[in-house]
The first five atom37 places (N, CA, C, CB, O) and aatype in JSON, in Angstrom:
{
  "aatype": [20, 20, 20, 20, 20, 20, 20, 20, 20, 20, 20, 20, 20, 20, 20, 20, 20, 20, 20, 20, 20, 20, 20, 20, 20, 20, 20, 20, 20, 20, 20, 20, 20, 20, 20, 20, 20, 20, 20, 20, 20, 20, 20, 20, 20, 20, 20, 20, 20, 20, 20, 20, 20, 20, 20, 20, 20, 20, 20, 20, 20, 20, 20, 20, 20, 20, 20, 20],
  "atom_mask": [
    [1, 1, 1, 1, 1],
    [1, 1, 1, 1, 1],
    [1, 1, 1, 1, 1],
    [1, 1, 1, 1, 1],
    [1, 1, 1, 1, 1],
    [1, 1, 1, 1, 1],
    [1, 1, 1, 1, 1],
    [1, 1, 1, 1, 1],
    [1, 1, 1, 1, 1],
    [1, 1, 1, 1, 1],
    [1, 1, 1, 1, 1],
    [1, 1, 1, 1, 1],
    [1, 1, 1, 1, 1],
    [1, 1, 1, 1, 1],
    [1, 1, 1, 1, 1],
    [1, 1, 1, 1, 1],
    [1, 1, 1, 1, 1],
    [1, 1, 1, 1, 1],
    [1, 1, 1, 1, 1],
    [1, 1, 1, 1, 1],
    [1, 1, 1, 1, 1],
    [1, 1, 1, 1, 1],
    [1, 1, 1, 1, 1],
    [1, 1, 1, 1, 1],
    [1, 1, 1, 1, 1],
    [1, 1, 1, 1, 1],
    [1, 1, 1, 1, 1],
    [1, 1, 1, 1, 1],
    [1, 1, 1, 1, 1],
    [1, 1, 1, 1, 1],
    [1, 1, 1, 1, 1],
    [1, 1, 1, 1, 1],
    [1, 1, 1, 1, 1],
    [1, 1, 1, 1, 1],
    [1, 1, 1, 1, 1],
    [1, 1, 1, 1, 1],
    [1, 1, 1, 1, 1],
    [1, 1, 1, 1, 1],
    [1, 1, 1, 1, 1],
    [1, 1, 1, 1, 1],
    [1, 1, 1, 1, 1],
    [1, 1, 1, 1, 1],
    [1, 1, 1, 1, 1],
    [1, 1, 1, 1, 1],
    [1, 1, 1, 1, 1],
    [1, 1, 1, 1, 1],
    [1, 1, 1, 1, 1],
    [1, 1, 1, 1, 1],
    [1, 1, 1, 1, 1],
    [1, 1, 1, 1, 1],
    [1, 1, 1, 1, 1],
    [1, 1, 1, 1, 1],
    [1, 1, 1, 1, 1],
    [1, 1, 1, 1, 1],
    [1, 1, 1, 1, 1],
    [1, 1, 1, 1, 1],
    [1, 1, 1, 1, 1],
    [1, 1, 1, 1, 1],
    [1, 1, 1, 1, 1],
    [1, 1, 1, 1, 1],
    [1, 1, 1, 1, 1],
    [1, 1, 1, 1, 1],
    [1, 1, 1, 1, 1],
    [1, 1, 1, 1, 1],
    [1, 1, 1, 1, 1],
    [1, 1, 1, 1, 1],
    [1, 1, 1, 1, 1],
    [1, 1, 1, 1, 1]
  ],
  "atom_positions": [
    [[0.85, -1.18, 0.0], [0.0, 0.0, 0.0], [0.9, 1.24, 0.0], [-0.97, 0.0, 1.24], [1.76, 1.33, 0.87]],
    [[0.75, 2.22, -0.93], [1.43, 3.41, -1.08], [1.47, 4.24, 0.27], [0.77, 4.17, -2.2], [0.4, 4.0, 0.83]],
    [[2.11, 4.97, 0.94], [2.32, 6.21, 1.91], [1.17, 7.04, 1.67], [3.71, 7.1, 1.66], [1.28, 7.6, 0.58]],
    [[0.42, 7.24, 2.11], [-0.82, 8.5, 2.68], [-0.59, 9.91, 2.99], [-1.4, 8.15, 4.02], [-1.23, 10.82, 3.51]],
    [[0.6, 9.74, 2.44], [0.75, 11.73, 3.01], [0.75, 12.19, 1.74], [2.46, 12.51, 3.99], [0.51, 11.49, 0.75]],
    [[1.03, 13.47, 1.74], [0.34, 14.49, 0.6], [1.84, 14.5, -0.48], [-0.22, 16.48, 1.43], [2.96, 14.55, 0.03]],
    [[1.66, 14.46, -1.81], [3.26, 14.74, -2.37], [3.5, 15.42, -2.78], [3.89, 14.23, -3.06], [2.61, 16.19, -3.15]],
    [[4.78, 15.71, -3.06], [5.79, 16.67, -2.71], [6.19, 16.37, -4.22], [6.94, 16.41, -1.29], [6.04, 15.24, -4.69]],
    [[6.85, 17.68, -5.15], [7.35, 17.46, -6.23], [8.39, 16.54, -6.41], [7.63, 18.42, -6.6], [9.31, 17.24, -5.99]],
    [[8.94, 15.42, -6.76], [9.71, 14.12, -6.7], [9.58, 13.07, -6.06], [10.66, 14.24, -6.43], [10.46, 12.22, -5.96]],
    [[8.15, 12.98, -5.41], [7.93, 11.69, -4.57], [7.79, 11.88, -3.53], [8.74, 10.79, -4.53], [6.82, 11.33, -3.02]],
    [[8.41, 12.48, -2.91], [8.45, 12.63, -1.28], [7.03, 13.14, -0.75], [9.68, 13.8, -0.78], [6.21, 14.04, -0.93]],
    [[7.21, 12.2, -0.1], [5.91, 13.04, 1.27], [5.38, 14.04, 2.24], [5.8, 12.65, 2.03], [6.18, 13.87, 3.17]],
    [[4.88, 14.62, 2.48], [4.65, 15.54, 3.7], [3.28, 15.0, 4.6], [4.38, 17.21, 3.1], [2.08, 14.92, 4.35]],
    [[4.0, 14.72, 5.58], [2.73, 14.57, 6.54], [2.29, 14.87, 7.47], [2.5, 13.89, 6.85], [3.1, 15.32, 8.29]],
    [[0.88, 14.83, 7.91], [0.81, 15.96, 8.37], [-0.48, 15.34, 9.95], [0.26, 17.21, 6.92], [-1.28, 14.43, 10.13]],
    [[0.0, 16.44, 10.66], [-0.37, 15.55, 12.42], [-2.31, 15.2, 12.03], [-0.09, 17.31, 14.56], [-3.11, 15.83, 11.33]],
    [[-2.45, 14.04, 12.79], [-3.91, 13.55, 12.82], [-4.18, 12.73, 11.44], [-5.0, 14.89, 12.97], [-5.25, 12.17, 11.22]],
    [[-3.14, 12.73, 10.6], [-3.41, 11.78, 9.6], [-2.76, 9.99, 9.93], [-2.69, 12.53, 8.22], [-2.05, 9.71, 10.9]],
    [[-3.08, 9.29, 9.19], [-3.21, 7.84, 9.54], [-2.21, 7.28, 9.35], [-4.1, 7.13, 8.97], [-1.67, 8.08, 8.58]],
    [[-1.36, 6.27, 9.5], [-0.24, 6.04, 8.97], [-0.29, 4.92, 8.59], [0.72, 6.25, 9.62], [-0.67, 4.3, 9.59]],
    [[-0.11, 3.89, 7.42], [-0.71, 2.68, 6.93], [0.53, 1.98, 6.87], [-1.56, 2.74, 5.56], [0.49, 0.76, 7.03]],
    [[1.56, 2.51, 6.68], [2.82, 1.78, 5.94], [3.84, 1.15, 6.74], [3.6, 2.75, 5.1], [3.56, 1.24, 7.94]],
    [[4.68, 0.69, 6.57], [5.71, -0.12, 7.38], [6.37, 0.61, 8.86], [6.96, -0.4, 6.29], [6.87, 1.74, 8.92]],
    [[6.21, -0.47, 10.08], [6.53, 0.6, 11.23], [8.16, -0.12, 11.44], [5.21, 0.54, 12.92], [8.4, -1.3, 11.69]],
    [[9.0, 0.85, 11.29], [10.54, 0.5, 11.32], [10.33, 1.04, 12.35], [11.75, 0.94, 10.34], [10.04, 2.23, 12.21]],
    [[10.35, 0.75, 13.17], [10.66, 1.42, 15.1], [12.0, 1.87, 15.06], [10.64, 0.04, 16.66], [12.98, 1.21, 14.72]],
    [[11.95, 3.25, 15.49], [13.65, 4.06, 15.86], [13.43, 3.79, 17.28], [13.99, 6.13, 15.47], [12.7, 4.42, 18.04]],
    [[14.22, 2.68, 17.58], [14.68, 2.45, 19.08], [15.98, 3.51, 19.52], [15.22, 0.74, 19.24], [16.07, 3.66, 20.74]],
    [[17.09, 4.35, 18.59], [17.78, 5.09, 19.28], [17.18, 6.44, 18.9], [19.21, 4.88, 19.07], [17.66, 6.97, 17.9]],
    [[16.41, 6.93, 19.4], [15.49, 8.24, 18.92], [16.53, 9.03, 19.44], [13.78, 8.57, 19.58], [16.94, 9.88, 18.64]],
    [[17.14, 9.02, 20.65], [18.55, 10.05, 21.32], [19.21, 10.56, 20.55], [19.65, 9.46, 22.09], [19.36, 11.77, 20.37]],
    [[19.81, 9.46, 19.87], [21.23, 9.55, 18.95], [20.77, 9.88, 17.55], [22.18, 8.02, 18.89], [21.66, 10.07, 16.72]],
    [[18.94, 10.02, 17.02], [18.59, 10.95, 15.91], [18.03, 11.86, 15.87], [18.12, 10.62, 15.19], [17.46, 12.34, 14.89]],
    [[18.13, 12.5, 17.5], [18.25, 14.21, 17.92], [16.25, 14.34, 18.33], [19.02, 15.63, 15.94], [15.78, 15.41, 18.71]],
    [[15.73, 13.6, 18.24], [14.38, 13.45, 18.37], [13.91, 12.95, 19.81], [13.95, 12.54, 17.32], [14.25, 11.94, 20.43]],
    [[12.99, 13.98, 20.17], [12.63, 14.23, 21.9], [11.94, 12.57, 22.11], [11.09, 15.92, 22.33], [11.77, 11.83, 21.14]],
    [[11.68, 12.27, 23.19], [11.48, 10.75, 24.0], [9.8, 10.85, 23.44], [11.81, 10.69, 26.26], [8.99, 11.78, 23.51]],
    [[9.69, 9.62, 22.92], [8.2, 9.92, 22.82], [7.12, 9.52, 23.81], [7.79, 9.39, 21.7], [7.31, 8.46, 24.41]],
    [[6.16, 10.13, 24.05], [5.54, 10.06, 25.2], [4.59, 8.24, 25.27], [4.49, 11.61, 25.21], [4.55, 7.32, 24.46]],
    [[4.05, 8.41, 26.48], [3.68, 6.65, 26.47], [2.36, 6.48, 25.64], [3.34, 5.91, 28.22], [1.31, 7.13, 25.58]],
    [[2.78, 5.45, 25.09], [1.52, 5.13, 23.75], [1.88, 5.33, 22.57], [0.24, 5.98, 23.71], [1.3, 4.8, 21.63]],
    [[3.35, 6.5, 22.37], [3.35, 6.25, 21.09], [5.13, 5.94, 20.62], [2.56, 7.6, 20.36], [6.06, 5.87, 21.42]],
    [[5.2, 5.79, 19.25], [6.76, 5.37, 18.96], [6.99, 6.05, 17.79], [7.13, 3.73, 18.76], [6.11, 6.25, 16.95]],
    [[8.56, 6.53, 17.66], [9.11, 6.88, 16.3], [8.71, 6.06, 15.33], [10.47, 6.9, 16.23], [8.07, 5.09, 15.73]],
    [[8.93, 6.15, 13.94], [9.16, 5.22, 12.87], [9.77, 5.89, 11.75], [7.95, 4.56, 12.45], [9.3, 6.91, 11.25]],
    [[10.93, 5.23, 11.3], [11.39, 5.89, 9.94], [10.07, 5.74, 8.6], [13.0, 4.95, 9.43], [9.58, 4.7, 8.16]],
    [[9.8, 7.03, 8.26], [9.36, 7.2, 7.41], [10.69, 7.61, 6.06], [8.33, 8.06, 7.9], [11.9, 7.72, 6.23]],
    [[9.84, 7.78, 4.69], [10.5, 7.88, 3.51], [11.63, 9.5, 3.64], [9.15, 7.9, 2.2], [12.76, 9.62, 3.16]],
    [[11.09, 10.19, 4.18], [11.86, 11.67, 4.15], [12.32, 12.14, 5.27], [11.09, 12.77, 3.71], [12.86, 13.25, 5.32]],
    [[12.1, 11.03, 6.75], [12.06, 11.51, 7.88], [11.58, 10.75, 9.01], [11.49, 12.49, 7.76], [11.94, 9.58, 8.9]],
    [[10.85, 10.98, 10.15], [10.83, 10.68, 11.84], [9.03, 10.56, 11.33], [11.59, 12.36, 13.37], [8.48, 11.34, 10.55]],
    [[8.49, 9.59, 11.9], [6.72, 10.19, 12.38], [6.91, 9.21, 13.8], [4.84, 9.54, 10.93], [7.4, 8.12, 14.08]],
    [[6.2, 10.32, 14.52], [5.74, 10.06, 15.71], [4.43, 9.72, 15.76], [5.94, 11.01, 16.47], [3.56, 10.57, 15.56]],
    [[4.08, 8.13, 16.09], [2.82, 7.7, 15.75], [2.41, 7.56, 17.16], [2.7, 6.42, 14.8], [3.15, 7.64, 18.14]],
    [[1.22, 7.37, 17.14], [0.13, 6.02, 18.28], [0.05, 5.04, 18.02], [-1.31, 6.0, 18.52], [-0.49, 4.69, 16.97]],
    [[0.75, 3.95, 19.19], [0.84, 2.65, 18.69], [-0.58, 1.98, 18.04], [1.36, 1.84, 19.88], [-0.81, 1.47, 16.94]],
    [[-1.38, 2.2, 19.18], [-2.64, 1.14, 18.54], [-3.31, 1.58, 17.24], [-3.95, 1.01, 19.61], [-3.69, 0.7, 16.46]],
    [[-3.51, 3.12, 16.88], [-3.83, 3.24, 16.0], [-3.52, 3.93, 14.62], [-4.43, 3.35, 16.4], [-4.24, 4.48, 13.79]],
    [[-2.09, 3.66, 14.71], [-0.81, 4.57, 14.03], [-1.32, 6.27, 13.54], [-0.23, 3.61, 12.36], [-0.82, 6.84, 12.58]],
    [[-1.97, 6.64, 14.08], [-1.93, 8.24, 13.76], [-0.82, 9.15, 14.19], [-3.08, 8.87, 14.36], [-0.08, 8.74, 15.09]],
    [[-0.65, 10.1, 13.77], [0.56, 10.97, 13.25], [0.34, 11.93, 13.91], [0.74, 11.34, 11.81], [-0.47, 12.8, 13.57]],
    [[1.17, 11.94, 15.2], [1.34, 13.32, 16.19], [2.72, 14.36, 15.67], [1.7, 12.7, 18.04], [2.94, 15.53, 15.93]],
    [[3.33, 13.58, 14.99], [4.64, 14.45, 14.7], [5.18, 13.81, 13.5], [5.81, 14.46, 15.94], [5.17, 12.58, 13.43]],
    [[5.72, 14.6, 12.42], [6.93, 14.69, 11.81], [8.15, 15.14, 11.74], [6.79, 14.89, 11.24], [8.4, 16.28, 12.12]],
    [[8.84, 14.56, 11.38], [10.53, 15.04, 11.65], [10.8, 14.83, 10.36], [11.67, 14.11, 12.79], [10.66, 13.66, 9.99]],
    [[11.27, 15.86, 9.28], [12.21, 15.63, 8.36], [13.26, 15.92, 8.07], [11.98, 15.74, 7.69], [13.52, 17.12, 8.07]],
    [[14.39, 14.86, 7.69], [15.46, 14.62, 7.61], [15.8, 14.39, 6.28], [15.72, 13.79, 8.38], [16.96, 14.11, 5.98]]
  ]
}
């Protein structure tokens, strides 16, 4: 299933908080060492295509982006 965020001239994504997140959850277990604040309980980093989303576990919605 394609990425759900809005695109960006060359592919890339922008996404944006309260939207859904469908796609693969790569968990950033060293969030420290990729400069990105502790995420609060319930939710986890995940490398996205351009960057950081800070999801909700149970229902992967999108409190934050980080692009990198």
């Amino acid at each position: 299933m394609p990425p759900q965020g809005l695109a960006y001239p060359g592919g890339d994504y922008r996404w944006e908080r309260g939207q859904r997140y469908h796609g693969p959850r790569q968990v950033v277990h060293d969030w420290r060492h990729q400069r990105l604040r502790p995420p609060p309980a319930g939710y986890q980093w995940v490398r996205a295509e351009s960057g950081y989303l800070l999801l909700a576990v149970p229902t992967g919605l999108i409190l934050e982006f980080v692009a990198r």
